[in-house]
Backbone as JSON, one array per atom type, in Angstrom:
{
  "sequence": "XXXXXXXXXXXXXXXXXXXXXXXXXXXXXXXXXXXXXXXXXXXXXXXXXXXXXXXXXXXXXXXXXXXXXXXXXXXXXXXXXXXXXXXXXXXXXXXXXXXXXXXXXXXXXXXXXXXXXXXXXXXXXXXXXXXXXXXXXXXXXXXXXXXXXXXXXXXXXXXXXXXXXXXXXXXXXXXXXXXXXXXXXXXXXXXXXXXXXXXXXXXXXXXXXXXXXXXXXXXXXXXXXXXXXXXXXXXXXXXXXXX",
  "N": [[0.83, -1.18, 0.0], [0.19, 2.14, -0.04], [2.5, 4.87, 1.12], [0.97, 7.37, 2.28], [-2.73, 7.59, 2.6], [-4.0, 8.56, 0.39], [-6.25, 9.82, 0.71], [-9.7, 11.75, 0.03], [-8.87, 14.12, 1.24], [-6.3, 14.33, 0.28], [-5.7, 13.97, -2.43], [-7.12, 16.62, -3.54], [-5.53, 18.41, -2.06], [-3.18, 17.34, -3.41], [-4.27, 17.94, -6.88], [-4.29, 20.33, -6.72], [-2.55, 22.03, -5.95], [0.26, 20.34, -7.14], [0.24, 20.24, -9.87], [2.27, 20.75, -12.74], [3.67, 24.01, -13.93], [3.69, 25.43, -17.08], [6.2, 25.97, -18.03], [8.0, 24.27, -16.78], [6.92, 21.92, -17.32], [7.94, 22.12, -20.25], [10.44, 21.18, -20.07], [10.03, 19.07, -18.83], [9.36, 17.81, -21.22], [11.15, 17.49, -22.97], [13.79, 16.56, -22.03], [12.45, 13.38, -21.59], [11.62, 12.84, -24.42], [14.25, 12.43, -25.12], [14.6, 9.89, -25.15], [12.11, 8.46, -25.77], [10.06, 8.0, -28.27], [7.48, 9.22, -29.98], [4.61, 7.92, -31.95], [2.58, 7.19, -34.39], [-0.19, 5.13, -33.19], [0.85, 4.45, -31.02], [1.11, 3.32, -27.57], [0.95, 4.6, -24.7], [1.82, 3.9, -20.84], [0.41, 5.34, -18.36], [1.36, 5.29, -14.88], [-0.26, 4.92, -11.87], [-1.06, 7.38, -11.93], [-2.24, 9.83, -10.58], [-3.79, 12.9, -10.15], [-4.09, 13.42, -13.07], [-2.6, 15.06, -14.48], [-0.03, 14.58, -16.08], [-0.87, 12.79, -18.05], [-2.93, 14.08, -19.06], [-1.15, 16.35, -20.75], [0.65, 14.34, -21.93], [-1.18, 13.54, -23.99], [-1.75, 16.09, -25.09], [0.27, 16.62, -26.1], [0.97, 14.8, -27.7], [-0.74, 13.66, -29.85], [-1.27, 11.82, -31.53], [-1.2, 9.0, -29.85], [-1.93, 6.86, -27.74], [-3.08, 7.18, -24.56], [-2.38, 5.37, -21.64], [-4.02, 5.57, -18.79], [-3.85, 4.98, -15.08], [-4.28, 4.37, -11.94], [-4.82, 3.85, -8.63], [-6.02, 4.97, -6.5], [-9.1, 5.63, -5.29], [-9.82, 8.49, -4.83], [-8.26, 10.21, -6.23], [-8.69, 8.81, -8.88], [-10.93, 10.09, -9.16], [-11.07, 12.84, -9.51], [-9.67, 13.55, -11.18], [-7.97, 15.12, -14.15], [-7.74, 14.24, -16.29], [-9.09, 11.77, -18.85], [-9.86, 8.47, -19.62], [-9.4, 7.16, -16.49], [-8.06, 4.54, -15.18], [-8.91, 1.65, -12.4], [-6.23, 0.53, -10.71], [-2.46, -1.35, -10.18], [1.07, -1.04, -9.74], [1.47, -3.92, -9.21], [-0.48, -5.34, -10.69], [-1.48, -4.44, -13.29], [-3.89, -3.29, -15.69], [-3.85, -4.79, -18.28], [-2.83, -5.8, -21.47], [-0.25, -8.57, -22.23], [2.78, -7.55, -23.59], [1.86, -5.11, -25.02], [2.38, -2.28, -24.71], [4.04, 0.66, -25.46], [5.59, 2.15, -23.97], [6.3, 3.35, -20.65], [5.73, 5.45, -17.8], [6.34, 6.53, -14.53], [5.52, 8.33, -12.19], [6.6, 10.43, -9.15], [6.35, 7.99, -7.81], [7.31, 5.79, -7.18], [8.13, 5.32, -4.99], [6.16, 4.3, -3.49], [5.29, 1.82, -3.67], [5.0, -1.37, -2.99], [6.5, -3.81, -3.57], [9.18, -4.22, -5.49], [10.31, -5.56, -6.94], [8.03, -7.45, -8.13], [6.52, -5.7, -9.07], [8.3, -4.73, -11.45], [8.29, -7.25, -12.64], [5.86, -6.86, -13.57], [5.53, -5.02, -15.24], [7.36, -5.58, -16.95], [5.63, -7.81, -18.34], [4.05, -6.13, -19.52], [5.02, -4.51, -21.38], [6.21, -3.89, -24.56], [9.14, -5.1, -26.1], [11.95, -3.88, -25.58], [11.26, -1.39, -24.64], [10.55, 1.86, -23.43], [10.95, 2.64, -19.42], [9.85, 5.41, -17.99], [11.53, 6.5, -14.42], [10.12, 9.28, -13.1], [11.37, 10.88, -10.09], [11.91, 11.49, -6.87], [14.89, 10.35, -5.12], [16.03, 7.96, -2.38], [18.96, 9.38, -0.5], [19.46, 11.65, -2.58], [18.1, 14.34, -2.06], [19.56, 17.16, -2.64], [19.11, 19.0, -4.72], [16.57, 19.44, -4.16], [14.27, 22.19, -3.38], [12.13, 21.86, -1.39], [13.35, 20.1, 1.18], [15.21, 21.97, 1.99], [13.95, 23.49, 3.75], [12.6, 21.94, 5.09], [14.43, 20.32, 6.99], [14.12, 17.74, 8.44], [12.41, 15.88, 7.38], [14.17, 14.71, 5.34], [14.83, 12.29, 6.4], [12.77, 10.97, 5.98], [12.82, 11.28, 2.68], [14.92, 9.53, 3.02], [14.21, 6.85, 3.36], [12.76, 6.28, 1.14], [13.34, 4.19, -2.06], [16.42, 3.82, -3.52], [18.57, 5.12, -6.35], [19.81, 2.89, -7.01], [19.05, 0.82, -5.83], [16.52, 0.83, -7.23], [17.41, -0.03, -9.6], [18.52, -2.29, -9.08], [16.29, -3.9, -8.88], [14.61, -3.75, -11.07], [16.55, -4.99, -12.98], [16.58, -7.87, -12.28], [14.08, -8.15, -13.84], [15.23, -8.43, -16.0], [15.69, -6.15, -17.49], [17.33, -3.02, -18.47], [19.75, -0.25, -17.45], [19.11, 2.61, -18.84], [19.5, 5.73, -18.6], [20.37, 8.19, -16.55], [19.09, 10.66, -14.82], [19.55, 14.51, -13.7], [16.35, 16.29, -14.02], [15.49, 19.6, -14.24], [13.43, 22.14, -12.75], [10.78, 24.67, -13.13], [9.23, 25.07, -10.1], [8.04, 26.88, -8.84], [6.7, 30.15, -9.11], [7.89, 32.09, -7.54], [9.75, 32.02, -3.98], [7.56, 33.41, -2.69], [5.17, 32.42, -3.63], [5.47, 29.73, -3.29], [5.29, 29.45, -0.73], [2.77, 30.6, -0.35], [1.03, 28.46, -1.21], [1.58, 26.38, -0.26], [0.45, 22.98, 0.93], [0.18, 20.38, 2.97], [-0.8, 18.2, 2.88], [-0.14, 17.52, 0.61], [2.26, 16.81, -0.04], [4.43, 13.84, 0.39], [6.5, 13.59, 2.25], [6.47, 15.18, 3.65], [3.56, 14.64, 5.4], [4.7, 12.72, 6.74], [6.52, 13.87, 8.84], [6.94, 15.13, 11.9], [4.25, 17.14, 13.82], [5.46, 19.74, 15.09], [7.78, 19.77, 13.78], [6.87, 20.36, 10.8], [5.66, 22.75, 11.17], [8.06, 24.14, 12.08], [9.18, 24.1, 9.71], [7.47, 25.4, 7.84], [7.64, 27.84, 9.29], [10.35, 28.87, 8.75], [10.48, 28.94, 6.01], [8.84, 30.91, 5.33], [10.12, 33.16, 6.28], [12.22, 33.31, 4.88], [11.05, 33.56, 2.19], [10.36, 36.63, 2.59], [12.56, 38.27, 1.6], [13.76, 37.05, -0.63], [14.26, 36.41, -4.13], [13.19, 35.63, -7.09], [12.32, 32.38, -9.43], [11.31, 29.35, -8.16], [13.87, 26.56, -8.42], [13.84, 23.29, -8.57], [15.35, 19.95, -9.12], [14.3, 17.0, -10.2], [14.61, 13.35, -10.56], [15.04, 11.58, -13.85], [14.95, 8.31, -14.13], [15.63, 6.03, -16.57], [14.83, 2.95, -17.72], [15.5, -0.29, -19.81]],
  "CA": [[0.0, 0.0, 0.0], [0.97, 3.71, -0.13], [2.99, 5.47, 2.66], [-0.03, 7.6, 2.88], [-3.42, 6.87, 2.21], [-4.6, 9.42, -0.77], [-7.93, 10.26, 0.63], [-10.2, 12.84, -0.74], [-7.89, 15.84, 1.5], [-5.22, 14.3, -0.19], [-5.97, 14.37, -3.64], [-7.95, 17.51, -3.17], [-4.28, 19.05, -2.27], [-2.88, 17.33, -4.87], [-5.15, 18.63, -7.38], [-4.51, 22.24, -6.27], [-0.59, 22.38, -5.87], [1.4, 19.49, -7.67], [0.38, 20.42, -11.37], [3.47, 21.9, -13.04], [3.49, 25.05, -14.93], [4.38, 25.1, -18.6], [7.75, 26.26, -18.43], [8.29, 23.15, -16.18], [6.32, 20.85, -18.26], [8.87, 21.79, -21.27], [11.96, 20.96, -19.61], [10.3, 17.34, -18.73], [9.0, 16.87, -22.36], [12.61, 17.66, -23.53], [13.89, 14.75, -21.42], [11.18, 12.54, -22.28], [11.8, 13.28, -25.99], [15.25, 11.92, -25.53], [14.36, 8.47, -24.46], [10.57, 7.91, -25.6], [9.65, 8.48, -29.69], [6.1, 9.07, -29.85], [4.21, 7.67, -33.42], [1.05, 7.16, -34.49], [-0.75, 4.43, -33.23], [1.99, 4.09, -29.82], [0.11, 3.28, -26.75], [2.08, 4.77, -22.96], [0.98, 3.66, -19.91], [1.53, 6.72, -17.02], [1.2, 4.43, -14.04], [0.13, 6.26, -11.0], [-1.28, 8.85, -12.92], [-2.76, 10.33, -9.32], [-5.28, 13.3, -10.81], [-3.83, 13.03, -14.13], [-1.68, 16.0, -15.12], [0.69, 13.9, -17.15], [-1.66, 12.03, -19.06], [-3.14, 15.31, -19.96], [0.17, 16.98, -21.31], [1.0, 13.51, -23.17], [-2.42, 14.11, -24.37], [-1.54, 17.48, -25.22], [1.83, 16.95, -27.16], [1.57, 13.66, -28.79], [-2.42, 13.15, -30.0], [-1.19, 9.95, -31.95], [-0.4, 8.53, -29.12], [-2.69, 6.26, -26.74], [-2.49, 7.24, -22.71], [-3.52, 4.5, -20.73], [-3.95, 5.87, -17.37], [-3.63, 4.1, -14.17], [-4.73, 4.36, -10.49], [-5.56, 2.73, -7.71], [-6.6, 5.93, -5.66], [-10.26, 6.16, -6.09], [-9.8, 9.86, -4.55], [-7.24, 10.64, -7.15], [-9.38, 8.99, -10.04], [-12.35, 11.25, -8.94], [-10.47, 14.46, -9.21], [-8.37, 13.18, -12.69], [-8.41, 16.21, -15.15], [-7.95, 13.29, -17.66], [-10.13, 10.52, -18.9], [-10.13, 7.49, -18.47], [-8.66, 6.6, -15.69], [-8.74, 3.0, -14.68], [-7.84, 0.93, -11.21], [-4.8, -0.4, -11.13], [-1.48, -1.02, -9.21], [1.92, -1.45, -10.26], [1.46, -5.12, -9.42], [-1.29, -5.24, -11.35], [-1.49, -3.18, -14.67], [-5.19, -3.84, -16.62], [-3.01, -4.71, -19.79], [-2.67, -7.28, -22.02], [1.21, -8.39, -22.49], [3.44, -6.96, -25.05], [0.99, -4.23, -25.57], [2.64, -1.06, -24.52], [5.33, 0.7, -25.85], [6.17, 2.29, -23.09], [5.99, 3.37, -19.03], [5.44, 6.48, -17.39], [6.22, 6.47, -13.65], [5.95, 9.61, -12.04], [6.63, 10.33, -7.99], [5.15, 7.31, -7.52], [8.08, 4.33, -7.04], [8.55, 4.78, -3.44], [4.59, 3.92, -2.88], [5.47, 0.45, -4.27], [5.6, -2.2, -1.39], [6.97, -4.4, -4.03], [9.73, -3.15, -6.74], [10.34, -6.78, -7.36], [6.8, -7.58, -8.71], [6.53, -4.15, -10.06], [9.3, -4.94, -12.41], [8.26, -8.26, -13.53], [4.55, -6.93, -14.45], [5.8, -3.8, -16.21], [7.85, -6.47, -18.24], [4.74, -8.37, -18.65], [2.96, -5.72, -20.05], [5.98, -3.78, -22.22], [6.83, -4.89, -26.1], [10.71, -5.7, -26.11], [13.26, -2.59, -25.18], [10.09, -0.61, -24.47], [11.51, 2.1, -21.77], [10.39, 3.03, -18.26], [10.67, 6.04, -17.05], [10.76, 6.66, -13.49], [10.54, 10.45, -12.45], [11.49, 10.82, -8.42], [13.21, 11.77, -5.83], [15.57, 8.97, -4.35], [17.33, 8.08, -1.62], [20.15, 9.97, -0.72], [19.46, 12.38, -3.62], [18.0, 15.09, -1.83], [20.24, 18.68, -2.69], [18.42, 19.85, -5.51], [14.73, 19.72, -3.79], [14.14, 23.28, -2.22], [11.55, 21.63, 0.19], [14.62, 19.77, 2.02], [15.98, 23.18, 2.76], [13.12, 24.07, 4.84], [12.08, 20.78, 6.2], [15.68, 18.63, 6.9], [13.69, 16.58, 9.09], [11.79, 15.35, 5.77], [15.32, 14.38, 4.35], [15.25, 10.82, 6.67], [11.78, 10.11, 5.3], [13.09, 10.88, 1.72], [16.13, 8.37, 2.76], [13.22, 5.56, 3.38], [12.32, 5.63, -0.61], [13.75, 3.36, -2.66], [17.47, 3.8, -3.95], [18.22, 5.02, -7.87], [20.48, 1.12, -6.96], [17.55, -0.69, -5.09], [15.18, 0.2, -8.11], [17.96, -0.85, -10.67], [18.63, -3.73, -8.92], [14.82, -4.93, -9.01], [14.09, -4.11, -12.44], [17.46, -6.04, -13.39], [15.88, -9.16, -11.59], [12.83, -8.58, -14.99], [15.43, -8.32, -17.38], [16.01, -4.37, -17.94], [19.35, -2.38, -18.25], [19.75, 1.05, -16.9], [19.63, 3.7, -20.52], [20.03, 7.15, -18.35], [19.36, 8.45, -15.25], [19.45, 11.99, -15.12], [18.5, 15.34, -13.22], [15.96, 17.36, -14.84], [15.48, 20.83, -13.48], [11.79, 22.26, -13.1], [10.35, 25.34, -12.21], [8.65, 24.74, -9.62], [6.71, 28.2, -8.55], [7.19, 31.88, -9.36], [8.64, 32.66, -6.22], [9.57, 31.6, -2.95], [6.68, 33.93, -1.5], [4.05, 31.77, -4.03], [5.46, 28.23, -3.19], [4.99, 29.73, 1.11], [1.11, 30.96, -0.11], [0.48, 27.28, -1.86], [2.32, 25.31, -0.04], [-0.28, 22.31, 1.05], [1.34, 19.61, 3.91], [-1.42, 16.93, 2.61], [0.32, 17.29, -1.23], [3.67, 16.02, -0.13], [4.46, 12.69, 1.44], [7.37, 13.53, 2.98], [5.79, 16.28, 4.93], [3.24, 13.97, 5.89], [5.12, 11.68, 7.87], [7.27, 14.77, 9.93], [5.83, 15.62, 13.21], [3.74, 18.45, 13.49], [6.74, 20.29, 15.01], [9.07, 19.95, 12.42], [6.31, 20.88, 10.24], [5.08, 24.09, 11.48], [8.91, 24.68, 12.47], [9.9, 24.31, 8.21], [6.59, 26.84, 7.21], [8.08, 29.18, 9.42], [11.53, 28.91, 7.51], [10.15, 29.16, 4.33], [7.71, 32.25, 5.08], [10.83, 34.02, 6.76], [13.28, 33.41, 3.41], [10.45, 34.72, 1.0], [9.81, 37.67, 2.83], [13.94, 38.46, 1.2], [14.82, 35.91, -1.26], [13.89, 36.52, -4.9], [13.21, 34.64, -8.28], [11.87, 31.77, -9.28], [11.4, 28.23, -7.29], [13.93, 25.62, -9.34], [13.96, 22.31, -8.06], [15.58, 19.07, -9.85], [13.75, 15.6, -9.91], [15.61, 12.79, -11.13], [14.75, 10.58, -14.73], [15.58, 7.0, -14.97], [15.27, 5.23, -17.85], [15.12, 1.55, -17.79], [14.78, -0.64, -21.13]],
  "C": [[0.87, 1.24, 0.0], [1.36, 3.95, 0.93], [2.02, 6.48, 2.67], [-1.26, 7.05, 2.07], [-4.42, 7.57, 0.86], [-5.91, 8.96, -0.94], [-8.22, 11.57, -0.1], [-9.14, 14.33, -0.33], [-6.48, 15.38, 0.43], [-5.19, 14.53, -1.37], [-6.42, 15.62, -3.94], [-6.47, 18.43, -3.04], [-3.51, 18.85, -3.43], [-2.9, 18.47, -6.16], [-4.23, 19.98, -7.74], [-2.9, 22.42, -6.33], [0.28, 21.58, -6.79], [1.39, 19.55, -9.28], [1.57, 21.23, -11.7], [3.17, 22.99, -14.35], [3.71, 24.76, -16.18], [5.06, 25.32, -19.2], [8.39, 24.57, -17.93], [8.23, 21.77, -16.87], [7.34, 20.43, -19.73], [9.68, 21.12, -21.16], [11.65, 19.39, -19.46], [10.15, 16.84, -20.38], [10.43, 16.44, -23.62], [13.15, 16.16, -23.24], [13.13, 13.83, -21.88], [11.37, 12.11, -23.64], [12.77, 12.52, -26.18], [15.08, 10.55, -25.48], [12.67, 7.7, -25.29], [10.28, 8.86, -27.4], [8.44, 8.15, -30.02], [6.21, 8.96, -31.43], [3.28, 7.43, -32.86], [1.02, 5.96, -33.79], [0.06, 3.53, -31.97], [1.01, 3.9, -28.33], [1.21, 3.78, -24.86], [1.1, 5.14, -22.19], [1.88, 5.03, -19.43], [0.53, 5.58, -15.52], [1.32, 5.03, -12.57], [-0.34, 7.51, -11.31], [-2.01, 9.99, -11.75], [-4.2, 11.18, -10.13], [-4.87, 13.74, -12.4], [-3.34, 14.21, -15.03], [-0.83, 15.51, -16.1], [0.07, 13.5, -18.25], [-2.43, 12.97, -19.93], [-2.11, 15.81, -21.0], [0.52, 15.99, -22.0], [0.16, 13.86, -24.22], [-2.05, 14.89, -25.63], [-0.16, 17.36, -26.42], [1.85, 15.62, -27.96], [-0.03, 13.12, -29.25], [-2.47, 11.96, -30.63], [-1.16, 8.94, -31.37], [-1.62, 8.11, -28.38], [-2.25, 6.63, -25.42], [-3.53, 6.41, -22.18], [-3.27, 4.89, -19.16], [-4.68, 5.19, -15.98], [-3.65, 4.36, -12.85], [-5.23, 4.14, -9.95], [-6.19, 3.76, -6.44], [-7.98, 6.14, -6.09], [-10.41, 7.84, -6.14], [-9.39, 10.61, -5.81], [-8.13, 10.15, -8.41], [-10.84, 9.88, -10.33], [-11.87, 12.42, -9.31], [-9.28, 14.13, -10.93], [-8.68, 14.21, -13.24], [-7.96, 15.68, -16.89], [-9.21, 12.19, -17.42], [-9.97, 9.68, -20.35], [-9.56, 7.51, -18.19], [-8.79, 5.53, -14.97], [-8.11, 2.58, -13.47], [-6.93, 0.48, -11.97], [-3.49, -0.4, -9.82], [-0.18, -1.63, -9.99], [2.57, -3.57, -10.02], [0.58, -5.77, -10.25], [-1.8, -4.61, -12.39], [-3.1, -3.81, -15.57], [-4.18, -3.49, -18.15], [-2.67, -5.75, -19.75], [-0.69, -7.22, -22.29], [1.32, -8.05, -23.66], [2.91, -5.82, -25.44], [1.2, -2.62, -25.52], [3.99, -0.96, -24.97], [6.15, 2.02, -24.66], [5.32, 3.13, -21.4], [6.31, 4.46, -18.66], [5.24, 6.47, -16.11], [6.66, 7.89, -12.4], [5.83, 10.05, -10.52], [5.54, 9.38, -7.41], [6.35, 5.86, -6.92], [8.12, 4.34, -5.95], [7.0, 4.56, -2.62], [4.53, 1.99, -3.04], [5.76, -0.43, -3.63], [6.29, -2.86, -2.11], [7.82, -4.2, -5.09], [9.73, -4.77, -7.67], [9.16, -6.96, -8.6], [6.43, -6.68, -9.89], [7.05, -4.35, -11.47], [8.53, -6.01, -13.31], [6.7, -7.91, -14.34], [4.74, -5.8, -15.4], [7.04, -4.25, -17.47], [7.4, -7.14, -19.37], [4.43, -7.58, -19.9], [3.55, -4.4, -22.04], [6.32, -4.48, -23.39], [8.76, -4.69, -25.73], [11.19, -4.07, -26.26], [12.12, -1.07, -24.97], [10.81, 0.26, -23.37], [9.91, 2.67, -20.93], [11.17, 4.29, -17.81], [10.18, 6.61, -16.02], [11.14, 8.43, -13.74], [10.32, 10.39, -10.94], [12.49, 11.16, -8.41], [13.68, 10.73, -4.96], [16.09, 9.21, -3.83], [18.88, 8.44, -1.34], [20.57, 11.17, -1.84], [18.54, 13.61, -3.35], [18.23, 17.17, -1.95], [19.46, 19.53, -3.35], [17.23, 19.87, -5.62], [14.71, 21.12, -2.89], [13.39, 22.42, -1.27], [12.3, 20.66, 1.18], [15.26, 20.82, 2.77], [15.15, 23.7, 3.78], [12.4, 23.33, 5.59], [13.38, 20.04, 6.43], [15.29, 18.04, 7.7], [12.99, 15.64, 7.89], [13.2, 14.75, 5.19], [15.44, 12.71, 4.86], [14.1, 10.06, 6.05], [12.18, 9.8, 3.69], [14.34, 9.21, 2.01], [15.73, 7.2, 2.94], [13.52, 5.25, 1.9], [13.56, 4.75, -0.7], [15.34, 4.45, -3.42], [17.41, 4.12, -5.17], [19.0, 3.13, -7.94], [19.79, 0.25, -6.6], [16.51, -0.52, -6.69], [15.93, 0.03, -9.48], [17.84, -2.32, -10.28], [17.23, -4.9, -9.62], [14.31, -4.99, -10.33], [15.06, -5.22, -13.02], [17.15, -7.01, -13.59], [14.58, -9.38, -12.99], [13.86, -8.47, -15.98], [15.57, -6.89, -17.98], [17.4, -4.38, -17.04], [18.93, -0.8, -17.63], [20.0, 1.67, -18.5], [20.4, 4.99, -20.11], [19.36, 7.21, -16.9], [19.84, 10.21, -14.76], [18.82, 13.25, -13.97], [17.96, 15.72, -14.25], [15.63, 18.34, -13.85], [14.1, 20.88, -13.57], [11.52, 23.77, -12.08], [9.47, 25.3, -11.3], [6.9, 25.72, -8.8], [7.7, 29.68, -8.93], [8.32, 31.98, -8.62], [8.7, 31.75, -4.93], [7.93, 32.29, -2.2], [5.36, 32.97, -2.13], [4.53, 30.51, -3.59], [4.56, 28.52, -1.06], [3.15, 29.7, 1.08], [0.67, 29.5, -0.1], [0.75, 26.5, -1.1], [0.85, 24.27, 0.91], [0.34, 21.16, 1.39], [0.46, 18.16, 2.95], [-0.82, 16.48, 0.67], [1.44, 16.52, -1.24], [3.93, 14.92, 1.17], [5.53, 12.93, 2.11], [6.92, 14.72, 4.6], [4.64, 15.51, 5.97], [3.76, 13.33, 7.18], [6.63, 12.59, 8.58], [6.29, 14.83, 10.74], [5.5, 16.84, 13.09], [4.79, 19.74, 14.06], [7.62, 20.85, 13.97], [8.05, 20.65, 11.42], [6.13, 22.55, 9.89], [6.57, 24.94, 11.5], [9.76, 24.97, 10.6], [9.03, 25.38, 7.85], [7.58, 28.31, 7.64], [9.61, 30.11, 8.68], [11.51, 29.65, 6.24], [9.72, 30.5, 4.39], [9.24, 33.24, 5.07], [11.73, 34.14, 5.29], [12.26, 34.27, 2.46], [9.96, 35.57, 1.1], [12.07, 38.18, 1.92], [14.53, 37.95, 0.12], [14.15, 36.03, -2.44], [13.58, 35.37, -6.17], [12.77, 33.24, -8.44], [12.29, 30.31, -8.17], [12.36, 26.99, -8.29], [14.34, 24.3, -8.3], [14.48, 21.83, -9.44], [14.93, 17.52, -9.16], [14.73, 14.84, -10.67], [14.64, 11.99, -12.44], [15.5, 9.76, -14.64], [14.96, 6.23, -15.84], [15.78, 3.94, -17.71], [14.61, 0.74, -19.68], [14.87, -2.49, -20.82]]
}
């Protein structure tokens, strides 16, 4: 199951904060681009698709292109700003084998009780050198997230997730190589003083599972920097590409 439980507040934050702008959006489709050659009649799963920002923007930039979208949150498929969105879980994919040409996994791998499993059904369900790519933040890979700088109690929960080496290892175990694994940059908000207005504890799992302490004790951080601190918000997430 998930490290939290993406009820309606949760999705509902979601929703409202975790869509990325469309300066942001470029910079991933760039990446993306390098790894993933959309054609007519191509079918990519986004696995996880929470309320379905991605699946939109594939949508949006590749219309030849099939999005089969995937979640096991009913909250999150209520609130999708795509459609369809079907159950599902990365042990479980509603897909016939061979049938996709590729995987779309987006802050979603460290929800995965199983990477093992994971692997072997996203093998199942992939035509031959088909890639996966995860986007996340992994263990030990923390520097280039601003919200680390204003929560470092949040930095031991990130060091729970899964490894970019624990989730090679497990795909390995189905038969995939590592292609790239990369930062990409992203703007993340205007400003520090708009990420402080937006900021929403039920949007991010790492905030979640801090004590309300640490919590309240990172807002105040944050507010105090963007009353001084200019320009936009850039964070880096990481891409790996598995094939």
């Amino acid at each position: 199951m998930a490290l939290i439980a993406y009820d309606d507040t949760d999705a509902s934050a979601f929703e409202a904060t975790r869509h990325l702008r469309a300066d942001a959006l470029a910079a991933w489709r760039t990446a993306i681009g390098e790894h993933l050659a959309p054609r007519p009649g191509a079918r990519l799963l986004d696995l996880g698709c929470g309320t379905g920002s991605w699946a939109r923007a594939f949508r949006s930039w590749w219309p030849q292109v099939e999005v089969v979208a995937v979640e096991p949150s009913a909250a999150m498929r209520e609130r999708a700003v795509f459609r369809p969105v079907v159950p599902g879980t990365a042990a479980d994919i509603p897909c016939a084998d061979d049938s996709l040409d590729g995987a779309w996994v987006s802050t979603v791998i460290h929800h995965v009780p199983d990477l093992d499993a994971a692997a072997r059904e996203l093998r199942r369900v992939l035509k031959p050198g088909a890639p996966v790519l995860i986007r996340s933040a992994f263990a030990g890979r923390h520097e280039a997230i601003s919200l680390f700088r204003w929560f470092p109690e949040a930095v031991a929960v990130l060091d729970s997730y899964p490894s970019v080496a624990a989730v090679e290892e497990a795909f390995a175990g189905a038969g995939f190589t590592t292609a790239a694994c990369q930062p990409v940059p992203q703007v993340t908000a205007a400003s520090l003083a708009e990420a402080a207005a937006t900021l929403r504890r039920e949007a991010h799992t790492p905030l979640q599972l801090i004590t309300d302490e640490a919590y309240e004790a990172g807002v105040a951080r944050l507010r105090e920097a963007a009353r001084t601190e200019t320009g936009p918000v850039v964070d880096a997430l990481d891409l790996l590409v598995l094939r």
